[in-house]
C-alpha positions as CSV (number, residue, x, y, z in Angstrom):
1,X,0.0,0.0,0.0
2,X,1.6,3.2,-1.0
3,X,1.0,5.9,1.6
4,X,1.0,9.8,-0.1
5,X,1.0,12.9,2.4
6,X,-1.4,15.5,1.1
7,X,0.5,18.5,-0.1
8,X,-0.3,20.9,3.0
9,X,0.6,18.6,5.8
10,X,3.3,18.9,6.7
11,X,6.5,16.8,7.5
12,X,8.1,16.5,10.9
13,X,11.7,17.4,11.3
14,X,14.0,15.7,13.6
15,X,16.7,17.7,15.2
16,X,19.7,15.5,16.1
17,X,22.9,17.0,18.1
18,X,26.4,16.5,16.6
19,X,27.0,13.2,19.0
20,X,24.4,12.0,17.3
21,X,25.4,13.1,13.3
22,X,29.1,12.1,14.2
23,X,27.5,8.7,15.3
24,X,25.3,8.7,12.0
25,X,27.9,9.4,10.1
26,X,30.7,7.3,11.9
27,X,32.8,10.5,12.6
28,X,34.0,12.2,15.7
29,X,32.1,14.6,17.1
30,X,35.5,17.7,17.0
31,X,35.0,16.6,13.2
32,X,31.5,17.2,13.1
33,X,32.4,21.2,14.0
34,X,35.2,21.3,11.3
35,X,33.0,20.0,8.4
36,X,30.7,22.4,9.2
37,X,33.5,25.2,9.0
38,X,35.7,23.6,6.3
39,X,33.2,21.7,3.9
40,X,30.9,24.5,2.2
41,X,28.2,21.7,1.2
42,X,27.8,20.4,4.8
43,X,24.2,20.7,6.3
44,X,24.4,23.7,8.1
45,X,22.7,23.7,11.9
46,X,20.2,25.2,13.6
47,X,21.1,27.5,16.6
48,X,18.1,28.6,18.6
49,X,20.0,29.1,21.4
50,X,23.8,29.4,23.4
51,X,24.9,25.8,23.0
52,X,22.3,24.3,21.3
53,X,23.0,23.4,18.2
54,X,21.1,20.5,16.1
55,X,21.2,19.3,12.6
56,X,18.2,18.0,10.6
57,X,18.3,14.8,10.7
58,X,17.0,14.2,7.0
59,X,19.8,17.4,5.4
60,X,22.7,14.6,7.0
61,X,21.2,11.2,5.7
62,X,20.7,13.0,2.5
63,X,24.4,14.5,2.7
64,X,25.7,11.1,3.5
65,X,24.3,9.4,0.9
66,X,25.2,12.2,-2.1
67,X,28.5,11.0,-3.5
């Protein structure tokens, strides 16, 4: 059965901290911090607050997989 989202409903977004993206992405986390400053097409984070910072988890499964 193929499951389709109607177009105004919207999709939730799951923000993961950098132990978890350097886990995802079988990194560690001090490398996490210099992609993000040395790689230019590396998701950049979200930053609602002092030291919190969380990537979407989707922009690094999607990065990760991109050759």
């Amino acid at each position: 059965m193929n499951e389709e989202k109607a177009p105004n409903e919207q999709q939730t977004v799951k923000l993961i901290p950098a132990k978890v993206v350097a886990s995802i992405l079988n990194i560690n986390v001090r490398t996490v911090w210099k992609f993000m400053q040395n790689k230019p097409n590396f998701p950049q984070p979200l930053k609602r607050f002092p030291r919190y910072t969380r990537w979407n988890e989707a922009e690094i499964l999607n990065w990760r997989d991109t050759p």
